[in-house]
ROMARGU-972724 format. One line per 5 residues: for each residue x, y, z of C-alpha. Coordinates in nm, 2 decimals. Layout:
X/Y/Z ~ ... .
This chain:
-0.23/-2.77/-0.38 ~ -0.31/-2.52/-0.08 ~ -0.22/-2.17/-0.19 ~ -0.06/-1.99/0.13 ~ -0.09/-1.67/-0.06 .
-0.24/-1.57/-0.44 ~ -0.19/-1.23/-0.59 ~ -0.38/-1.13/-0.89 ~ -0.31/-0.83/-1.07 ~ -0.14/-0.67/-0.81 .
-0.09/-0.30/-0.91 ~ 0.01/0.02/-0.66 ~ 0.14/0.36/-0.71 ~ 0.31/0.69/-0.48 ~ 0.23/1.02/-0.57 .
0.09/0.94/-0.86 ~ 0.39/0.72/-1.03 ~ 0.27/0.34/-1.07 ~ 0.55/0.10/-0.94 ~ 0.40/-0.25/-0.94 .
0.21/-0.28/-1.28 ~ -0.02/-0.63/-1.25 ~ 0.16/-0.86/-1.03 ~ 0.01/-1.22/-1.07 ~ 0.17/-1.47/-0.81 .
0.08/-1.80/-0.67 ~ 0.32/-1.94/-0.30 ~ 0.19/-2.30/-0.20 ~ 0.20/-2.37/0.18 ~ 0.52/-2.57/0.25 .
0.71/-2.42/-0.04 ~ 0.99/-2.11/-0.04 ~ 0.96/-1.90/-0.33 ~ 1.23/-1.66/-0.48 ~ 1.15/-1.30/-0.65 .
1.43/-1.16/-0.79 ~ 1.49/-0.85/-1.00 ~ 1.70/-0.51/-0.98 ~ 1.67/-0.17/-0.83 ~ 1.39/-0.08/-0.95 .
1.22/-0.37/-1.03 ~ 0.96/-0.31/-0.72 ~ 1.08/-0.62/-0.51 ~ 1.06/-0.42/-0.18 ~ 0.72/-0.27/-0.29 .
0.55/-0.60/-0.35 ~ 0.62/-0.67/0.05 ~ 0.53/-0.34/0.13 ~ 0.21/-0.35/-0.03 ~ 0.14/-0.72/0.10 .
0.23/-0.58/0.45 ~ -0.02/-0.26/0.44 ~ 0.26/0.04/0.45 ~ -0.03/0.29/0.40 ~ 0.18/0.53/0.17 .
0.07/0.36/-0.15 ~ -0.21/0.35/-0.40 ~ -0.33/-0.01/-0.42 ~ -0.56/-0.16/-0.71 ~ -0.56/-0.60/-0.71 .
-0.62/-0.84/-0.52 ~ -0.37/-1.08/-0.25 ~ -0.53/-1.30/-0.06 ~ -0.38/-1.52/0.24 ~ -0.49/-1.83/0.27 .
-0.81/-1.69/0.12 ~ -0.88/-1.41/0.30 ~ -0.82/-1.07/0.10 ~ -0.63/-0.85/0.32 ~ -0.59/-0.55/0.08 .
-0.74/-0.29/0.28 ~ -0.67/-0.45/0.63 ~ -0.42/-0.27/0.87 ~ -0.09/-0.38/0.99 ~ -0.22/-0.57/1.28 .
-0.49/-0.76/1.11 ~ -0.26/-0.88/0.86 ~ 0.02/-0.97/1.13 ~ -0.28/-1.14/1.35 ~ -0.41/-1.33/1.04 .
-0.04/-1.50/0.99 ~ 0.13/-1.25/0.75 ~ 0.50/-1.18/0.86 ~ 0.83/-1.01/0.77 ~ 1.17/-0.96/0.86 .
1.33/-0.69/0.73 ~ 1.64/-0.57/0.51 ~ 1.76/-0.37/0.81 ~ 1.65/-0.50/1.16 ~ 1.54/-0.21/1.37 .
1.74/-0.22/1.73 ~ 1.50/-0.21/2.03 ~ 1.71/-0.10/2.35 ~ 1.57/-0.25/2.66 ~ 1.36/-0.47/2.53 .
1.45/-0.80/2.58 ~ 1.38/-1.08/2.24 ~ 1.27/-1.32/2.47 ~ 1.00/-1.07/2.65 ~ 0.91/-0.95/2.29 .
0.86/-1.23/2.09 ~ 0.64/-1.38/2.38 ~ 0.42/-1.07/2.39 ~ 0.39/-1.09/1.97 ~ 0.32/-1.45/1.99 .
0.02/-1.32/2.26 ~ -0.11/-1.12/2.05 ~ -0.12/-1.39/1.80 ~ -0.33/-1.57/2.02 ~ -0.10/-1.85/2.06 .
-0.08/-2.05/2.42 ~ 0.21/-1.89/2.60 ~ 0.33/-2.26/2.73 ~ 0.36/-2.38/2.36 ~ 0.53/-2.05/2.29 .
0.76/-2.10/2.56 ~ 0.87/-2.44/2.46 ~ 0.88/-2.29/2.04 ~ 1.14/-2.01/2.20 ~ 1.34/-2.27/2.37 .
1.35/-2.47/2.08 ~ 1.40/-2.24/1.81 ~ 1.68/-2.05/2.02 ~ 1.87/-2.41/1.98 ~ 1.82/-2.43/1.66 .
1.92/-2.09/1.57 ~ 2.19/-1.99/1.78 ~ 1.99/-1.75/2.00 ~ 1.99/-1.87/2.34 ~ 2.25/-1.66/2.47 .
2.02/-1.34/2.35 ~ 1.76/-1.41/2.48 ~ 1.83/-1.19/2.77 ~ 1.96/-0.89/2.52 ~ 1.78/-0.64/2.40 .
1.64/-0.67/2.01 ~ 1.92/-0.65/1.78 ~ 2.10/-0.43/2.03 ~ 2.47/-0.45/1.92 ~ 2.45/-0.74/1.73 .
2.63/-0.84/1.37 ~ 2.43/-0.81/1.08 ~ 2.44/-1.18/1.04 ~ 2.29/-1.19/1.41 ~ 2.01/-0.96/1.32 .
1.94/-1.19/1.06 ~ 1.93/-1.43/1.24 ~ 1.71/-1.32/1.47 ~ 1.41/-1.25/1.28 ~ 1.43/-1.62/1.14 .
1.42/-1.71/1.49 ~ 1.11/-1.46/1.58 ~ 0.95/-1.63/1.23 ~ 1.02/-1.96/1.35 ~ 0.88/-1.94/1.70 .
0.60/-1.68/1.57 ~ 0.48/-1.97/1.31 ~ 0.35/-1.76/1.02 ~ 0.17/-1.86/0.71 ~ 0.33/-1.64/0.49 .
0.67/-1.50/0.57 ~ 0.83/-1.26/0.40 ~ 1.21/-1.19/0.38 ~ 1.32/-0.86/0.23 ~ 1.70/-0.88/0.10 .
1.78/-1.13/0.42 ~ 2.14/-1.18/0.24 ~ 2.13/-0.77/0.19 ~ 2.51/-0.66/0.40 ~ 2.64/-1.00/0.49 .
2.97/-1.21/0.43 ~ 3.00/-1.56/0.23 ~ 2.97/-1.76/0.63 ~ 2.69/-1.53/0.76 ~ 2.51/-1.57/0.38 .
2.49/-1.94/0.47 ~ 2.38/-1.94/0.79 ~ 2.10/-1.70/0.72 ~ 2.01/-1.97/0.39 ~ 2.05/-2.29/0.62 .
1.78/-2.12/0.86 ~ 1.55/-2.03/0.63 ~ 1.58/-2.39/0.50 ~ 1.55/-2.51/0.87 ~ 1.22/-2.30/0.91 .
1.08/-2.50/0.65 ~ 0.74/-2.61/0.69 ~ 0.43/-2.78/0.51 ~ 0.22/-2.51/0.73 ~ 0.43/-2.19/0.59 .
0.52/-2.06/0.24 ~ 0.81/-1.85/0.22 ~ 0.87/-1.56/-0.04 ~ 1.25/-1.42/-0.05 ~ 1.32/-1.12/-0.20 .
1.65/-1.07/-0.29 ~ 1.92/-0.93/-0.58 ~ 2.15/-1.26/-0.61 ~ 2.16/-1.58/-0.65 ~ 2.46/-1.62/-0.40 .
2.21/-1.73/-0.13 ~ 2.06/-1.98/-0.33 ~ 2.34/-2.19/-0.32 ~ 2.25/-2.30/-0.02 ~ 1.86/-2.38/0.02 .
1.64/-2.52/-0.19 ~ 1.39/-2.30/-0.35 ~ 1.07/-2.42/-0.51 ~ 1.04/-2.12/-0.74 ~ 1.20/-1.86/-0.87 .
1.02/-1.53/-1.04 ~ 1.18/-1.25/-1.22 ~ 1.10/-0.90/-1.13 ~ 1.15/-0.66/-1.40 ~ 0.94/-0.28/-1.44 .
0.69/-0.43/-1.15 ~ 0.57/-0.75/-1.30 ~ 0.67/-1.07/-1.26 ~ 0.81/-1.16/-1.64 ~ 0.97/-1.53/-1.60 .
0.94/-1.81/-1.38 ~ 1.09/-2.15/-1.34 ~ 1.32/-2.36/-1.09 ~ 1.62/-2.28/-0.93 ~ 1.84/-2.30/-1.26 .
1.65/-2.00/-1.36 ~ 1.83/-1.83/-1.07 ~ 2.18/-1.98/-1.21 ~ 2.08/-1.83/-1.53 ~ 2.06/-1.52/-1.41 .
2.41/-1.54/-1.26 ~ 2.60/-1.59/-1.56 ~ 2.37/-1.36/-1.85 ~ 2.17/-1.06/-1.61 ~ 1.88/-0.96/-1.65 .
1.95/-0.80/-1.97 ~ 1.97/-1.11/-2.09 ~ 1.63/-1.19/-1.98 ~ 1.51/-0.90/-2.17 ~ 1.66/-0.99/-2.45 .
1.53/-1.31/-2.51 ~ 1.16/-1.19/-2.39 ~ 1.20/-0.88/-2.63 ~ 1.08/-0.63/-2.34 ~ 1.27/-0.30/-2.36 .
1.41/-0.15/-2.10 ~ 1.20/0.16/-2.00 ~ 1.32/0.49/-2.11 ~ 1.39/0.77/-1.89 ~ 1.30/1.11/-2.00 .
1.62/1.32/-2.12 ~ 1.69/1.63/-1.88 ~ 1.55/1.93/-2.00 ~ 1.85/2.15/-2.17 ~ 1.87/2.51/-2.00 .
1.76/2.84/-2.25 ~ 2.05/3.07/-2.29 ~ 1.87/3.32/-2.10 ~ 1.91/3.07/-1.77 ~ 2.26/3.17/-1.73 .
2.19/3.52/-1.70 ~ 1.99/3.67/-1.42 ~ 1.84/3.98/-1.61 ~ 1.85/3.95/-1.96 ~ 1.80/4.20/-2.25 .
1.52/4.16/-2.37 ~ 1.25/4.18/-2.09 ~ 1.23/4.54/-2.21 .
């Protein structure tokens, strides 16, 4: 078994509050891989973190297809084969998708005739031909915006891809059409790691794995019936029969009676 990517106690904080608390994680090429959890949970951190958003404190170690990319930039990670497509597509006016996924794939190194022939391809596959000639996301749906970033994944060929909340926003038919392209992108030279809150979308792919998110560490893994479980008890359920508590929250400080008063009588 080829790992695509392996994170070992994966920890980071922001000003000074820790978030993800020892991730340990373990994606296969070939195989999609679900982490699920609630607000909260650090879902959207671990991708952060795996992508380089410089804003947090990062102690661990992730390495793609054994390279450690903790401390690389942006870029070097993108270049190395470490992609994502986002919860909220950002729009790009006048900047056509077919002008910018052939200047990503560029910089990727990639031969621009294979590229050409990937784009063609992959807009068939996907639905895209007719944007081609559109500007990124530029008035599209939200189940078009998804839909283009599996098609820049697809012709882009990552090793790792990463899709933040991809259901995040969409209706029951655009859910799964997203789920039967991820499926589609399937391949024994990419692992896939989908982040998301429900297990709506699962109904229509095939994960490999499922992990459980809960107070940033992964707590439970299995197959998909794992996700099914989640469904029908929560995640309370799942703390409940692991016996970890739910973390307290510090009670609000109750206001003196001399807070209601702006002088008082007894600073004499």
């Amino acid at each position: 078994m080829t790992l695509a990517l392996q994170i070992e106690n994966l920890k980071a904080s922001v000003d000074g509050t820790e978030i993800l608390r020892g991730v340990d994680l373990q994606v296969p090429f070939g195989e999609i891989h679900v982490v699920m959890g609630p607000n909260g949970s650090g879902k959207s951190t671990l991708s952060h973190v795996l992508t380089g958003n410089p804003e947090y404190r990062v102690e661990g170690s992730a390495k793609l297809a054994g390279t450690e990319i903790l401390g690389m930039d942006v870029d070097e990670r993108s270049r190395l084969g470490l992609l994502q497509a986002f919860q909220y597509p950002t729009e790009i006016p006048g900047v056509k998708l077919g002008d910018f996924v052939r200047e990503a794939a560029e910089e990727r190194g990639l031969d621009l005739d294979e590229v050409d022939k990937r784009i063609a391809e992959a807009a068939e596959r996907f639905g895209m031909t007719d944007f081609l000639d559109r500007s990124v996301n530029d008035d599209l749906s939200g189940g078009e915006k998804k839909r283009s970033e599996i098609f820049q994944l697809a012709v882009l060929g990552p090793k790792v891809a990463i899709l933040d909340e991809i259901d995040s926003g969409l209706d029951i038919d655009a859910v799964r059409q997203v789920a039967e392209a991820v499926e589609a992108m399937r391949s024994p030279d990419m692992a896939v790691i989908m982040i998301t809150h429900y297990a709506r979308i699962l109904r229509y792919l095939s994960p490999d794995r499922v992990h459980v998110m809960l107070d940033g560490r992964i707590v439970e893994s299995g197959g998909p019936e794992l996700a099914e479980q989640l469904e029908q008890g929560g995640y309370e359920a799942v703390r409940a029969r692991l016996g970890i508590e739910a973390p307290k929250t510090p009670e609000p400080e109750l206001p003196k009676a001399s807070d209601f008063f702006t002088d008082t009588p007894f600073d004499r």
